[in-house]
N, C-alpha and C positions, 0 to 999 in steps of 0.2 A: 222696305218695310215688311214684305211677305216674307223675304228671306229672316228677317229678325224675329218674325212671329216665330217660326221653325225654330231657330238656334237657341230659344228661351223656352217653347214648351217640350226639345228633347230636350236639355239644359234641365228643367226641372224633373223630368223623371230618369234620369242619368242616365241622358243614352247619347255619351259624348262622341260616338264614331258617326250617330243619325247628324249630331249639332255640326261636326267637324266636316261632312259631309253636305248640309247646306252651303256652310260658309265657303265653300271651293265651289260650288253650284253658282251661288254669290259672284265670284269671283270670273270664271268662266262666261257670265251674262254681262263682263264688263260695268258691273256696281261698283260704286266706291263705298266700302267698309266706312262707316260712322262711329264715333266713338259710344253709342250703344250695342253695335256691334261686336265690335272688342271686348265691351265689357261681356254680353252675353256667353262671348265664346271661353270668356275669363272664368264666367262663373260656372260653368258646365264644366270646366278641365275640372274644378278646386272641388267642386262636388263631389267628382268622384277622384279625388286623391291622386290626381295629375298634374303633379305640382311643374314640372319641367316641360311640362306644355302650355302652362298657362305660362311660365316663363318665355315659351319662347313664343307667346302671343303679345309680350312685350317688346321681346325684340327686333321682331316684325314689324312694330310702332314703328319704331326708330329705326330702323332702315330707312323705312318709307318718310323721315323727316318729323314724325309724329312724337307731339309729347302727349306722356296719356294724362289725362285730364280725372278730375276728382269723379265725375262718373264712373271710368277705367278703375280708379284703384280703391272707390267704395263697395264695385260688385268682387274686385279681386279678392276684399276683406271678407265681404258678406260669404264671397263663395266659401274661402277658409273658414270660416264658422262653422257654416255649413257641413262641410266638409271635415270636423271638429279638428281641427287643424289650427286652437289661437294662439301657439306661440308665434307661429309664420304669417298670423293675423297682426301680430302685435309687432312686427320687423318689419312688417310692410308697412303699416302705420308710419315708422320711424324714416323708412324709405322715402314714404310718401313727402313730411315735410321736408327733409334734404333736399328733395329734387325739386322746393319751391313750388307745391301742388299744395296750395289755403284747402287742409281738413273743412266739411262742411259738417251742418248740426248733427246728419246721420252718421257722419264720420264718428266722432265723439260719441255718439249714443251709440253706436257699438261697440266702442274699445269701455266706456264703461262698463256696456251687458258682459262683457269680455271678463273684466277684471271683476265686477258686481261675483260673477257665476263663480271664479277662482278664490273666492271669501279676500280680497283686497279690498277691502272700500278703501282706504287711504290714496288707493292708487287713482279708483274711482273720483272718488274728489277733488285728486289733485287736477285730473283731467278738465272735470267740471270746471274747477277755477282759471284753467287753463283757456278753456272756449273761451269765459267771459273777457281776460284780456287780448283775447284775437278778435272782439267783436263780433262773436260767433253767438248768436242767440239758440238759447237754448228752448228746446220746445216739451210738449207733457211727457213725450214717450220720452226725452230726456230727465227730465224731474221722476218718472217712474222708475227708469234705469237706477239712474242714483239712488232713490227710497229701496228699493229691491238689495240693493248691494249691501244698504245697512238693515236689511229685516234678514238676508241671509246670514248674519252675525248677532243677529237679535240685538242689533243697536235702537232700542226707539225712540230713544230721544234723538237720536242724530236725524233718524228717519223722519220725527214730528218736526223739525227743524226744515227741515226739505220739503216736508208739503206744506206750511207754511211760507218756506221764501216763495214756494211755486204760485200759491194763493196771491202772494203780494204784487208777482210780474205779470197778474191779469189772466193766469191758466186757471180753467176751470178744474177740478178734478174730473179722473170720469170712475169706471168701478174698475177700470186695473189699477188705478191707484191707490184707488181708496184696500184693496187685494192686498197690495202691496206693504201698505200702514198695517194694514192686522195681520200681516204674515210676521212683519218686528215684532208686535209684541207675542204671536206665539211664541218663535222663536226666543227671544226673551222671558218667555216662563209666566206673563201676564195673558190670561186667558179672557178674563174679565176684561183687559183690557182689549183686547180683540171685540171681545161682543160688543165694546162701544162705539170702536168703530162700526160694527155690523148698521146695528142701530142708527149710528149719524148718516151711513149712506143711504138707507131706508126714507128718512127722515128727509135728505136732499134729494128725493124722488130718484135715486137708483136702484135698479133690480137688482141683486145679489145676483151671481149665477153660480155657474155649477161650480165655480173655482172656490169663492167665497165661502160655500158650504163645507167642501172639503178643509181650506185655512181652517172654521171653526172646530172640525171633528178632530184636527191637531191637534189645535190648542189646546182642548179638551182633552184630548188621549194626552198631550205629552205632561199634562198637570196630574193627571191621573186619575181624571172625574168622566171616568168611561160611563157614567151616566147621560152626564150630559153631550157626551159625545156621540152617543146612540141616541138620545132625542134629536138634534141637529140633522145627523143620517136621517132620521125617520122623517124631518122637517124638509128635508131635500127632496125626497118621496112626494111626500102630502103636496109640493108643490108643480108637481107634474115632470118634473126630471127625474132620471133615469141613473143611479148610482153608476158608475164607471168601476174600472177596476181599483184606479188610484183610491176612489171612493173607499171601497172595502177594503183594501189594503188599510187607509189608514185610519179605521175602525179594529181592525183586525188587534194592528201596533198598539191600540189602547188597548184591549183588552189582555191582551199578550205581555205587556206592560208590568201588571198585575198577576199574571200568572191563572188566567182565567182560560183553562186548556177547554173546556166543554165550551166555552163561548167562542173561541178561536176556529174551535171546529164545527162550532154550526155555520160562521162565519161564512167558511171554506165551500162549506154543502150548499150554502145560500146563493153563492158564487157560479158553483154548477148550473146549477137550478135556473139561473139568470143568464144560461147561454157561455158566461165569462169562463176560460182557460186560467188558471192560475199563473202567475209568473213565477219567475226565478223570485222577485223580493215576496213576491207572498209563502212561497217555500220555503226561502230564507226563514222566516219570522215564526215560523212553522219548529222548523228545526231550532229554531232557539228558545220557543217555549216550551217544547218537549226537554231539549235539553236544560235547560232553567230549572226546570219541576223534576229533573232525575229519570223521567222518562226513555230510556234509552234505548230499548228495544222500538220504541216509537220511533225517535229520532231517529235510528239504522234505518226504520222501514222508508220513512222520509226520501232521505240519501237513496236509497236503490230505487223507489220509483222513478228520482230524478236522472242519477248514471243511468237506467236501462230505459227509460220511457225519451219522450220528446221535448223533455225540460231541459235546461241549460242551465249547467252550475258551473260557478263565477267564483273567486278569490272567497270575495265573503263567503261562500256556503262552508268552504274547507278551513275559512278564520274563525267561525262558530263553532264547528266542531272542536279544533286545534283548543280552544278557549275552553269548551265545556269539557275535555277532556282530561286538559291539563289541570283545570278546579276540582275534576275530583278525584285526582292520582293518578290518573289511568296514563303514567308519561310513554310506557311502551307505545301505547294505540296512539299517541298524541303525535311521536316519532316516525309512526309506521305512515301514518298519514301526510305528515309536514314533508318526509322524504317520498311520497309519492306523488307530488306535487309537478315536476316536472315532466312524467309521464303523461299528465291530463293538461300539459301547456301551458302550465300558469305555473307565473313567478311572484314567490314570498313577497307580501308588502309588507310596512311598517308592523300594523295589525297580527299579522302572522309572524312575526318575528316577536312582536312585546307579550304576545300572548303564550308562544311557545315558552320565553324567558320567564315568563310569570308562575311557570307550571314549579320551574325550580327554586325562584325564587322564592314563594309559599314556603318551598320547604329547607328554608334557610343553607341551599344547597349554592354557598358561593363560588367555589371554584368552578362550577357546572354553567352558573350566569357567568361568567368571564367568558366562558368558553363560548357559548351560544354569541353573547354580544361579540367577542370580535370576528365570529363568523359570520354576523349579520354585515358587521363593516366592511371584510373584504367581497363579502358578496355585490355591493353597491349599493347596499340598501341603508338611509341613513338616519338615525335615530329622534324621536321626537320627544316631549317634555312627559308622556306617558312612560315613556320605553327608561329615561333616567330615573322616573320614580321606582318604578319595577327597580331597576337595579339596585337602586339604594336601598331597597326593603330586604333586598338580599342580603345586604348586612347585617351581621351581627357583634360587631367590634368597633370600637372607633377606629381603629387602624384600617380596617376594612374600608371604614367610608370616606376616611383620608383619602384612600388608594384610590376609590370609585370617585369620591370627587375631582381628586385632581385629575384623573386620565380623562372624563368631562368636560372638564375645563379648557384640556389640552387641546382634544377633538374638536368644540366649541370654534375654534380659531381658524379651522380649515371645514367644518363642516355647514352647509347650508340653512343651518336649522338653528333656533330658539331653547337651549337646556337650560330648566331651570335651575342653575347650579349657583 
């Protein structure tokens, strides 16, 4: 047991050679390894992105005659979560049933949160339905899994649907739940409807907390009633918690929203003032509403505080620019940028590519979008229902959108993705 405390509290702060290091200490004192041990030492590899050690923490199993048991391969999952590792989350999964190891309820509640987090509900519920004919009862943080997966899609009726059947099998809600129901309908563009929820949890003697608050200044920001998204913030306050960063952030995004540059920047100042570091997404949001509002010499200043300072800029920082540059003609600087891209370690996504093609295509510049498009394809990058609209706008002939259609179509057949063609 002492050795198990050890292999799970380095295991939790990733210090797999201390964890790896017990369990031979273990081993040496003549113990026999239990299959919480295993697991432990599963999840400590997976954490820190040791996948071939936790593998061969399995096949140690089975040397020694052992099959690993649903404890063994729901830390092996947890750890890959963790360790944000869910496609090898989800093959183990698959692993798991072949080798006749009965997924339990946590099982299933994580390959939903798994698939929920990946915008799949369908997958999510197919799962759901799945437990139910394995005789696999589902429990709240299951029914919250599932509601989550449809409010990250803004589905709310699917999602009012699931806490409903949850109500019916005798689950109480509690406030992740009820979190969960008005994050659907921000997502969904229903804000009001969010606050009813707010309301009904209140009402059922739950404490909103800090999550709930943040859901409504969403809701708020993404409706565009940055009013009442700054009342809610201030309602957060008056109630004795402490705005987060997330907080301000997504106060910020309303305001930002709107194009409300002097509110964005008191935002920022408020932020200081509060002890809080800005992030990458708060600078993010920053350079986009400079750049939105034409501000450009702002937006550059943006940019160099983050290259020379202690900020970290990410794909998106160089898709915002890439975007604001190419809306306003500036395709040299747009180019100069998109190709220095691999110097600073990051590679093109979708985003950066439909954004780059958008610059020409505005200006009805189609053999230029041919070109960019199929260098996006051999680059490995592959197109989404944005990136086909952009091209089609590049058209200016029917014969043109003949051509764009059909090589769409063609692509469509070997390609991953949904065009809407």
């Amino acid at each position: 047991m002492c050795y198990n405390l050890l292999i799970d509290a380095y295991g939790h702060m990733s210090q797999y050679k201390n964890a790896e290091s017990a369990y031979l200490e273990l081993q040496k004192a003549r113990c026999v390894p239990t299959d919480d041990t295993y697991a432990l030492l599963l999840r400590a590899y997976c954490t820190s992105g040791l996948l071939d050690k936790a593998e061969a923490v399995l096949a140690e199993m089975r040397k020694y005659g052992l099959t690993p048991s649903v404890v063994v391969y729901n830390a092996y999952i947890d750890g890959l979560m963790k360790g944000r590792n869910t496609q090898k989350a989800v093959e183990i999964f698959q692993r798991m049933k072949r080798d006749q190891c009965q997924p339990s309820t946590d099982t299933y509640t994580m390959l939903i949160n798994i698939h929920g987090k990946a915008r799949r509900s369908y997958m999510a519920l197919k799962l759901f339905n799945e437990m139910r004919t394995q005789k696999c009862e589902p429990n709240i943080c299951t029914y919250t899994a599932l509601i989550n997966a449809f409010a990250r899609e803004g589905l709310c009726e699917k999602a009012e649907e699931v806490f409903e059947k949850m109500q019916e099998d005798g689950h109480e809600p509690d406030v992740y739940t009820y979190n969960a129901l008005m994050e659907a309908y921000s997502r969904a563009g229903f804000p009001y409807g969010a606050a009813e929820i707010f309301s009904l949890m209140q009402h059922m003697g739950y404490e909103p907390d800090r999550a709930s608050y943040n859901i409504m200044v969403d809701a708020y920001g993404r409706a565009g009633l940055h009013e009442d998204a700054r009342s809610v913030f201030e309602e957060l306050k008056r109630q004795g918690m402490t705005p987060t960063m997330k907080s301000h952030m997504l106060l910020l995004s309303a305001y930002s929203k709107i194009g409300n540059i002097a509110k964005c920047e008191e935002i920022v100042n408020q932020m200081h003032k509060s002890g809080l570091t800005p992030d990458t997404f708060v600078l993010n949001s920053m350079l986009n509403s400079y750049g939105r509002m034409g501000y450009f010499t702002k937006m550059e200043e943006v940019l160099t505080a983050m290259e020379k300072g202690s900020y970290e800029t990410d794909i998106s920082t160089y898709n915002i620019l890439i975007n604001v540059y190419g809306r306003a003609g500036f395709c040299e600087k747009m180019e100069e940028l998109f190709h220095s891209l691999p110097s600073k370690n990051l590679t093109p996504d979708v985003v950066t590519w439909t954004s780059r093609l958008g610059a020409y295509s505005r200006k009805k510049m189609y053999n230029r979008s041919i070109e960019i498009f199929e260098e996006m394809i051999d680059a490995g990058c592959y197109p989404d229902g944005g990136t086909a609209k952009v091209l089609l706008s590049a058209c200016s002939s029917d014969d043109q959108i003949e051509q764009v259609t059909t090589m769409l179509r063609t692509m469509h057949k070997d390609l991953p993705t949904a065009l809407p063609v």
